[in-house]
HTML snippet that shows the backbone in 3Dmol.js (N, CA, C, O; Angstrom):
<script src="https://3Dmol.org/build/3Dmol-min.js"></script>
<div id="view" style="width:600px;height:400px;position:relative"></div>
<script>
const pdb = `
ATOM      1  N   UNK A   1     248.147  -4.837 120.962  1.00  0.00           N
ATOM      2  CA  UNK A   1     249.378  -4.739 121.717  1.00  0.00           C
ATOM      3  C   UNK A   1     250.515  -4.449 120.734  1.00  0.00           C
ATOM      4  O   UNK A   1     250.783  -5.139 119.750  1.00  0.00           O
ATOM      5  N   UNK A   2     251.145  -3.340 121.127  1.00  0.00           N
ATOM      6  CA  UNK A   2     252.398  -2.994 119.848  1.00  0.00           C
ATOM      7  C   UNK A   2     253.616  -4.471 120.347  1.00  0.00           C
ATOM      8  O   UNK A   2     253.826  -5.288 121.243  1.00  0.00           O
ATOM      9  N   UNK A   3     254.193  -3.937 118.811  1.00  0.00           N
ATOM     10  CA  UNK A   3     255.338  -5.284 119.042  1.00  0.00           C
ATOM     11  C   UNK A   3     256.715  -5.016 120.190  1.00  0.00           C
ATOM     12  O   UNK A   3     257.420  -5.997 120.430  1.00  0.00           O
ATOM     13  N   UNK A   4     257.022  -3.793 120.807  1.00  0.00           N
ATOM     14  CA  UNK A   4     257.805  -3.687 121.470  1.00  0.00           C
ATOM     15  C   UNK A   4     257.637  -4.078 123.107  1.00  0.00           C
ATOM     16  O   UNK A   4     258.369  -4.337 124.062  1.00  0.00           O
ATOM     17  N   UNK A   5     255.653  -3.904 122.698  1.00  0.00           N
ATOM     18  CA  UNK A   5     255.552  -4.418 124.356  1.00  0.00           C
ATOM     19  C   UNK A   5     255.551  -6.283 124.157  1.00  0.00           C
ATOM     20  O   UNK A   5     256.149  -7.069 124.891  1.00  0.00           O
ATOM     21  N   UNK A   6     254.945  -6.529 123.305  1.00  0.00           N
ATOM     22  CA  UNK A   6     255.161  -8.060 122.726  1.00  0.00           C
ATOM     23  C   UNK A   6     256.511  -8.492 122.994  1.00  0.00           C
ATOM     24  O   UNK A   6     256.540  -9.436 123.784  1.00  0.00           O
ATOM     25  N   UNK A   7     257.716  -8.073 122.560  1.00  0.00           N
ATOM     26  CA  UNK A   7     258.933  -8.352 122.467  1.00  0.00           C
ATOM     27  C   UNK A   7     259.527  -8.350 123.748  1.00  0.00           C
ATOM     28  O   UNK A   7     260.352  -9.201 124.082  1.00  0.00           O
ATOM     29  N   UNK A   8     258.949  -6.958 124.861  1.00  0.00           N
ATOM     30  CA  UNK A   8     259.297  -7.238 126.429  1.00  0.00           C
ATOM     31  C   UNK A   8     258.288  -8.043 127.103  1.00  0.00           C
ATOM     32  O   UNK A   8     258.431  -8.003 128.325  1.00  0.00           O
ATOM     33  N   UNK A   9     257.359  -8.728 126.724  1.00  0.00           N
ATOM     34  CA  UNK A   9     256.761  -9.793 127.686  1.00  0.00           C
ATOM     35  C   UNK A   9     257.338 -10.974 127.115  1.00  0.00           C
ATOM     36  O   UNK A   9     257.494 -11.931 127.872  1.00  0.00           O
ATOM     37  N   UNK A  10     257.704 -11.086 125.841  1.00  0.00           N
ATOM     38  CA  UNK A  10     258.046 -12.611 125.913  1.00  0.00           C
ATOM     39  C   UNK A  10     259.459 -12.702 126.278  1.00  0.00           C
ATOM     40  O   UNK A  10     259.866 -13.864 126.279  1.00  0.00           O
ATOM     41  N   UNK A  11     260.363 -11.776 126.601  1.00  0.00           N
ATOM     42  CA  UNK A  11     261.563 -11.636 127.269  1.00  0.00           C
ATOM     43  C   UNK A  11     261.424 -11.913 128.645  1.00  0.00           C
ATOM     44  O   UNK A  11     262.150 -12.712 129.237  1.00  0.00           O
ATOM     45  N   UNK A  12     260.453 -11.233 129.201  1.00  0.00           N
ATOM     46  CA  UNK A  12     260.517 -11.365 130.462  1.00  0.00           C
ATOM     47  C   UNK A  12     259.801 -12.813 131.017  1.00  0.00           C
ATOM     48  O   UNK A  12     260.136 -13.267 132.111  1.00  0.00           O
ATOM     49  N   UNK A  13     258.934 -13.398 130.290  1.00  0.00           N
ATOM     50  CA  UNK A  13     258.663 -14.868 130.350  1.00  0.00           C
ATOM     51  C   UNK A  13     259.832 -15.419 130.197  1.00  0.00           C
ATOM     52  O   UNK A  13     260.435 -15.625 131.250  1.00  0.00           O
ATOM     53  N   UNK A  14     260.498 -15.811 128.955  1.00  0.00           N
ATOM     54  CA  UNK A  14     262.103 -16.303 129.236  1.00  0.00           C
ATOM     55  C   UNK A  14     262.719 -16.228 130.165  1.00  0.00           C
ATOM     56  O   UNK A  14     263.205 -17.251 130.648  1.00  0.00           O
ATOM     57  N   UNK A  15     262.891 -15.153 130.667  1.00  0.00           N
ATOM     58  CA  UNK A  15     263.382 -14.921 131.525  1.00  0.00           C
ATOM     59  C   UNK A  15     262.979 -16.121 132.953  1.00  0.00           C
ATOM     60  O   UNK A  15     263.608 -17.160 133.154  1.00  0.00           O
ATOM     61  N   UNK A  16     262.228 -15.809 133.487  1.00  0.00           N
ATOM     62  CA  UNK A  16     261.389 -16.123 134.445  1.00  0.00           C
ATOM     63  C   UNK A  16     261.517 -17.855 134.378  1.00  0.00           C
ATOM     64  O   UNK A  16     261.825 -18.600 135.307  1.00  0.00           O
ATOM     65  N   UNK A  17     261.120 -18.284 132.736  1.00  0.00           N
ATOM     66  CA  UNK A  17     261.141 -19.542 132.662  1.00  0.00           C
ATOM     67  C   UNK A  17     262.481 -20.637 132.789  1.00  0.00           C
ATOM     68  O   UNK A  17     262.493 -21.803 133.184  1.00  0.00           O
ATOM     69  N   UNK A  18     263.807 -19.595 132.188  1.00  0.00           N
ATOM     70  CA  UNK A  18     265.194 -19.495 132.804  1.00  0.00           C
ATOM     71  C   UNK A  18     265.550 -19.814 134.336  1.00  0.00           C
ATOM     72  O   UNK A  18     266.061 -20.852 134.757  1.00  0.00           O
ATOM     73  N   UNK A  19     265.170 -18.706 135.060  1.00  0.00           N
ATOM     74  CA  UNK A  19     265.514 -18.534 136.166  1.00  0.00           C
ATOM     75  C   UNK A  19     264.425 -20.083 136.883  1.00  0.00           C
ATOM     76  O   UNK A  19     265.049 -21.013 137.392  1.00  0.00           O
ATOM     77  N   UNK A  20     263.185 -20.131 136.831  1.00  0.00           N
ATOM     78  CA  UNK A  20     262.769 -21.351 137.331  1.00  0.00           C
ATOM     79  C   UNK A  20     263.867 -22.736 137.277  1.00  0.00           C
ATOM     80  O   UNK A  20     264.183 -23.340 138.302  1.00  0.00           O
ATOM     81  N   UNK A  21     264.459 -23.170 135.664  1.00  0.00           N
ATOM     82  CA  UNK A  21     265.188 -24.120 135.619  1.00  0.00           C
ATOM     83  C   UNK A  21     266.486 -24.392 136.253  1.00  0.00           C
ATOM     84  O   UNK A  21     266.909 -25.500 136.581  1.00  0.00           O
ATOM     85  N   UNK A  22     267.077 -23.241 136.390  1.00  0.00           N
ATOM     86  CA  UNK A  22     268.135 -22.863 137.202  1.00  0.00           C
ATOM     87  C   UNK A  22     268.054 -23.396 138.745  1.00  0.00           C
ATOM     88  O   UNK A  22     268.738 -24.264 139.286  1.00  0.00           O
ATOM     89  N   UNK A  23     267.157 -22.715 139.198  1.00  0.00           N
ATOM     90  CA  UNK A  23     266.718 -23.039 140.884  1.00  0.00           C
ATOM     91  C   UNK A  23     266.805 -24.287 140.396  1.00  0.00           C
ATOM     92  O   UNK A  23     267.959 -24.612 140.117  1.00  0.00           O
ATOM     93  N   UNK A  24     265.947 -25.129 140.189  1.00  0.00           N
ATOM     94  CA  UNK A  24     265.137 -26.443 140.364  1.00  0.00           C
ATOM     95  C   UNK A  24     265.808 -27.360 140.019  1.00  0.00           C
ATOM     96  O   UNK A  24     265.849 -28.331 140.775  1.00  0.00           O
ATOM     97  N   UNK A  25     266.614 -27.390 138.691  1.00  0.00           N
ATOM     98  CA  UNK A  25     267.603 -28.771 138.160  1.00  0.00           C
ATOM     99  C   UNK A  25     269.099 -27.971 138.398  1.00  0.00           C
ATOM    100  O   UNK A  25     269.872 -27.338 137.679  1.00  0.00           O
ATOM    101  N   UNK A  26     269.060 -28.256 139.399  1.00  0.00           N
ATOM    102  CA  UNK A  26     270.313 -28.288 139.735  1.00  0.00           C
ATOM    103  C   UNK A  26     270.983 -29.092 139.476  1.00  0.00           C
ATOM    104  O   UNK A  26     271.976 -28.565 138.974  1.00  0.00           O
ATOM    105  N   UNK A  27     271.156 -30.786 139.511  1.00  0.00           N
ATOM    106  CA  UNK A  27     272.228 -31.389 139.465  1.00  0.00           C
ATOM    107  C   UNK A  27     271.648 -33.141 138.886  1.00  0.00           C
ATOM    108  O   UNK A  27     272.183 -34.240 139.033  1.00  0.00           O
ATOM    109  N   UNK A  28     269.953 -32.603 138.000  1.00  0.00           N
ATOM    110  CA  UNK A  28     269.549 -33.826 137.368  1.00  0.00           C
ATOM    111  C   UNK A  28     270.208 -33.579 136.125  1.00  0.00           C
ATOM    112  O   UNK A  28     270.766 -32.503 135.910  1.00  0.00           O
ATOM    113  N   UNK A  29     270.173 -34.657 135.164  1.00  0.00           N
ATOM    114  CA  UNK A  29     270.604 -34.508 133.837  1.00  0.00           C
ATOM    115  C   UNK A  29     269.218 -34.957 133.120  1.00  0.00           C
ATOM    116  O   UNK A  29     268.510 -35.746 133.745  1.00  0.00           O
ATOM    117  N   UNK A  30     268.755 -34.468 131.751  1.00  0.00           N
ATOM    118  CA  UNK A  30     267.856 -35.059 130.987  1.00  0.00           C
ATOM    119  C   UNK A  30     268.239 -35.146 129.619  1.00  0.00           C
ATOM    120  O   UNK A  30     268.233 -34.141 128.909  1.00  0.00           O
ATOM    121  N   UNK A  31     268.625 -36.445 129.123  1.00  0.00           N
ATOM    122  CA  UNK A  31     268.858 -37.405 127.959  1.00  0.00           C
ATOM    123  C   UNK A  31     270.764 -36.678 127.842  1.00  0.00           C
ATOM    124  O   UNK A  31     271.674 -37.308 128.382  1.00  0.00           O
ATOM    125  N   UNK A  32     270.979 -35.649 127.251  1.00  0.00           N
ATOM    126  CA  UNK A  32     272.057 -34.793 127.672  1.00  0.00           C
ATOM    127  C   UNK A  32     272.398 -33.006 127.625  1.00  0.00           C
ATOM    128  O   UNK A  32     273.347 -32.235 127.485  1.00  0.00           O
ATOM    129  N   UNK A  33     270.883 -32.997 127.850  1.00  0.00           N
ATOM    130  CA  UNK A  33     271.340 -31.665 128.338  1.00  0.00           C
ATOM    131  C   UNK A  33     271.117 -31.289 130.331  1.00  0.00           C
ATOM    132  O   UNK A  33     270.594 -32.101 131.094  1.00  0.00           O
ATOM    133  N   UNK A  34     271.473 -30.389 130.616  1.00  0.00           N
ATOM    134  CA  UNK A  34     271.474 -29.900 132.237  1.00  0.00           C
ATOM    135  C   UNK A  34     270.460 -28.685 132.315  1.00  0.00           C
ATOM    136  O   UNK A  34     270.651 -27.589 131.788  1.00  0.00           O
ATOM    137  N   UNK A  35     268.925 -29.195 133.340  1.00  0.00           N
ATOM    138  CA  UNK A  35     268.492 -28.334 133.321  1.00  0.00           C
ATOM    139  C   UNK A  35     268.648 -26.760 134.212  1.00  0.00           C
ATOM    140  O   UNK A  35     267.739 -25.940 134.341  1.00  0.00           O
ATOM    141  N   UNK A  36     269.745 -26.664 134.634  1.00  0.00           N
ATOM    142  CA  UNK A  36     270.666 -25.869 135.205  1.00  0.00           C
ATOM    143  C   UNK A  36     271.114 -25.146 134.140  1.00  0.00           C
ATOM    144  O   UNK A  36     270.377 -24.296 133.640  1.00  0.00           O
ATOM    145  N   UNK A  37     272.037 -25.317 133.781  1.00  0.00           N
ATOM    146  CA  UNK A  37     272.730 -24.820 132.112  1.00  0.00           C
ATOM    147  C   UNK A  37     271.873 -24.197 130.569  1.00  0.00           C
ATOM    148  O   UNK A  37     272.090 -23.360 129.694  1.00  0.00           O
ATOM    149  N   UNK A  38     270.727 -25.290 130.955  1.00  0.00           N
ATOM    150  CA  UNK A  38     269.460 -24.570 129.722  1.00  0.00           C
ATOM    151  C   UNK A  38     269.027 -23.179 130.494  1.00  0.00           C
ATOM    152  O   UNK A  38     269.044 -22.070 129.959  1.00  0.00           O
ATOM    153  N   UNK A  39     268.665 -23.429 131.748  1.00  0.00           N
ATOM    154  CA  UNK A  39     268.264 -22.126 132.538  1.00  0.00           C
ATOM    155  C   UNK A  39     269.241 -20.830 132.260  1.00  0.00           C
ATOM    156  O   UNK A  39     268.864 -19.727 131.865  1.00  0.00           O
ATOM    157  N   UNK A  40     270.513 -21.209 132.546  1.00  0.00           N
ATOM    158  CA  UNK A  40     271.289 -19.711 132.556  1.00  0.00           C
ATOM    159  C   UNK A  40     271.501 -19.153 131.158  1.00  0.00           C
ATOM    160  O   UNK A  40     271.898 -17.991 131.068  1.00  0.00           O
ATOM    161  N   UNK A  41     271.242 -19.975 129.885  1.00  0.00           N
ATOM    162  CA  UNK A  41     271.059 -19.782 128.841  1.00  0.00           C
ATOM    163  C   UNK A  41     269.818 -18.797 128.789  1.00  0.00           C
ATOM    164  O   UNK A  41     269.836 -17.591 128.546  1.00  0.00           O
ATOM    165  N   UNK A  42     268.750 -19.602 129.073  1.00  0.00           N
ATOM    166  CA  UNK A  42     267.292 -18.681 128.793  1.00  0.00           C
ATOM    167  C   UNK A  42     267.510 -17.396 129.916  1.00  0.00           C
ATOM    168  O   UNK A  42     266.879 -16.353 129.742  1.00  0.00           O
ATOM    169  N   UNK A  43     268.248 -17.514 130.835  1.00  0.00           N
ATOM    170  CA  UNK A  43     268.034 -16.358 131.057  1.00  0.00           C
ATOM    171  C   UNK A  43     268.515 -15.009 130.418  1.00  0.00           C
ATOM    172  O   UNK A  43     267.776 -14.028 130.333  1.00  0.00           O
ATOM    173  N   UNK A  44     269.476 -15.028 130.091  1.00  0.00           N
ATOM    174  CA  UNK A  44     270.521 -14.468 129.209  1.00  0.00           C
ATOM    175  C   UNK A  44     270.022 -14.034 128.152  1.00  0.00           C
ATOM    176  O   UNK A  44     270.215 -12.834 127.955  1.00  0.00           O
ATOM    177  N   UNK A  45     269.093 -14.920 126.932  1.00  0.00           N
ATOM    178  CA  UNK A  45     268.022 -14.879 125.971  1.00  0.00           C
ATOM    179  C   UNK A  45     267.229 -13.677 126.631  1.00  0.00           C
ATOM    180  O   UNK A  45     267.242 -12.508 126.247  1.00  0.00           O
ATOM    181  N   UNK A  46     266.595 -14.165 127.614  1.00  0.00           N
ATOM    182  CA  UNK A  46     265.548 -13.483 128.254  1.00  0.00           C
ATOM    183  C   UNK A  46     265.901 -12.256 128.896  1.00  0.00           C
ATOM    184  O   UNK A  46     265.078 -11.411 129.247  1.00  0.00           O
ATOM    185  N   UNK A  47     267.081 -12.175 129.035  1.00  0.00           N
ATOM    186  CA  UNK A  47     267.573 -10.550 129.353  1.00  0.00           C
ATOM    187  C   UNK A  47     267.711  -9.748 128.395  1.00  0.00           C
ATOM    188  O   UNK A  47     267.325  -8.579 128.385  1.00  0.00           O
ATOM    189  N   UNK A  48     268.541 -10.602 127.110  1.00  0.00           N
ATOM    190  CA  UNK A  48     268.874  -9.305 126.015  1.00  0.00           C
ATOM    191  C   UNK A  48     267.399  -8.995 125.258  1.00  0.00           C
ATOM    192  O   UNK A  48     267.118  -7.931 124.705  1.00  0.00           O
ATOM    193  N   UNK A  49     266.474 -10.246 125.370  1.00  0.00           N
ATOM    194  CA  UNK A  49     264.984  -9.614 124.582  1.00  0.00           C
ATOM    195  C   UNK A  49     264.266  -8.871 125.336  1.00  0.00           C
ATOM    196  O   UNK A  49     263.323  -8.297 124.793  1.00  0.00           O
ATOM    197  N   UNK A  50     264.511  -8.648 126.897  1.00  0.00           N
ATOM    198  CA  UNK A  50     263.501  -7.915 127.580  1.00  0.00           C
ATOM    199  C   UNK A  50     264.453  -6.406 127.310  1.00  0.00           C
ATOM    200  O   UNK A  50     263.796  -5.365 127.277  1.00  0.00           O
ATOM    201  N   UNK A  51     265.424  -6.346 127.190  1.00  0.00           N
ATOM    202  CA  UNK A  51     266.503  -5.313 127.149  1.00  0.00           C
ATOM    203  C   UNK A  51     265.739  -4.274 125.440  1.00  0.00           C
ATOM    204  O   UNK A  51     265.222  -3.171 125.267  1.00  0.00           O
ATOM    205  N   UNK A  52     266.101  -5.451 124.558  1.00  0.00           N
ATOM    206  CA  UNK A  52     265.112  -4.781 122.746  1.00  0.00           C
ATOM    207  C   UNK A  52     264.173  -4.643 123.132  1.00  0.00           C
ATOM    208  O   UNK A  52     263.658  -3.909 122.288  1.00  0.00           O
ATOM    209  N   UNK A  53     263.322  -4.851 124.012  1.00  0.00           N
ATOM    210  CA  UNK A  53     261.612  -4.675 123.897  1.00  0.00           C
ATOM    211  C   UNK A  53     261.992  -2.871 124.951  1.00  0.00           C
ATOM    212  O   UNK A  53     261.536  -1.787 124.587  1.00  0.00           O
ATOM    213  N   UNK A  54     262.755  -3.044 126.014  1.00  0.00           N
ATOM    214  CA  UNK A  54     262.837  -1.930 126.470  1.00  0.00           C
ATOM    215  C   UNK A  54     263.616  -0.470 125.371  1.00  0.00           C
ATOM    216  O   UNK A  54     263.286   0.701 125.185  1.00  0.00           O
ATOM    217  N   UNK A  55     264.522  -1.169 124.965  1.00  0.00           N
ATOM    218  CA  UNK A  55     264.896  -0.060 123.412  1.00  0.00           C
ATOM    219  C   UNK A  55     264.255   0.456 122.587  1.00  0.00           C
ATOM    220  O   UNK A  55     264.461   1.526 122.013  1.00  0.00           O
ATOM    221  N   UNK A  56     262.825  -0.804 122.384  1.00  0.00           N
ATOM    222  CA  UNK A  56     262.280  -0.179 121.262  1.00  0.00           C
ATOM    223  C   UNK A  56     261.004   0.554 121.646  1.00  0.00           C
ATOM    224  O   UNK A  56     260.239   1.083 120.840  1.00  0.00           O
ATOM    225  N   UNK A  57     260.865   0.528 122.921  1.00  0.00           N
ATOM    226  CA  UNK A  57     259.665   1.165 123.622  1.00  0.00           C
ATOM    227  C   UNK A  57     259.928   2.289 123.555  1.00  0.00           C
ATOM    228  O   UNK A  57     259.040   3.024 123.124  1.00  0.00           O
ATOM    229  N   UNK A  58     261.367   2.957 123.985  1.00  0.00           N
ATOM    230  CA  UNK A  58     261.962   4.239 124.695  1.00  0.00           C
ATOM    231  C   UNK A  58     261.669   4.413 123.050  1.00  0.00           C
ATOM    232  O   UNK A  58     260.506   4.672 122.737  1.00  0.00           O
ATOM    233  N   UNK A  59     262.516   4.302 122.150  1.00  0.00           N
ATOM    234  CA  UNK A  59     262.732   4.662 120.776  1.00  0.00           C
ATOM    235  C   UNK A  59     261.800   5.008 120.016  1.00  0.00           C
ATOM    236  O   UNK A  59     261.862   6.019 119.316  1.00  0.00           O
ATOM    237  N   UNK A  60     260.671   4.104 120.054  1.00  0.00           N
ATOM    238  CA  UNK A  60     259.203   4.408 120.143  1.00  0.00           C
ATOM    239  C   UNK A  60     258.966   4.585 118.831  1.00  0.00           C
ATOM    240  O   UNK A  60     257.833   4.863 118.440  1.00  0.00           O
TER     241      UNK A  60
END
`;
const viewer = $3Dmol.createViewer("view");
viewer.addModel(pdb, "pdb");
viewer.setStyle({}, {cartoon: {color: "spectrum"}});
viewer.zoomTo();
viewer.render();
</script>
């Protein structure tokens, strides 16, 4: 598997794993972070790495 498709699957897992925390912890807290707030983070992560894996595919 080349590294650009490597780089867009584990983006798009982030992603995904983001967007799950988001839905789901909405309004628990754990020790002090918000699993709401970690979510929109990873997603964000998980957008700009699925975004390089798509750059470096095209770029090739």
């Amino acid at each position: 598997m080349s590294s650009a498709l490597k780089t867009l699957l584990t983006g798009l897992i982030t992603l995904v794993i983001g967007l799950a925390l988001w839905l789901v912890g909405s309004d628990e807290t754990v020790l002090i972070l918000t699993p709401s707030k970690l979510g929109v983070v990873l997603i964000v992560v998980g957008a700009l790495e699925s975004l390089y894996g798509v750059y470096k595919t095209v770029r090739g």
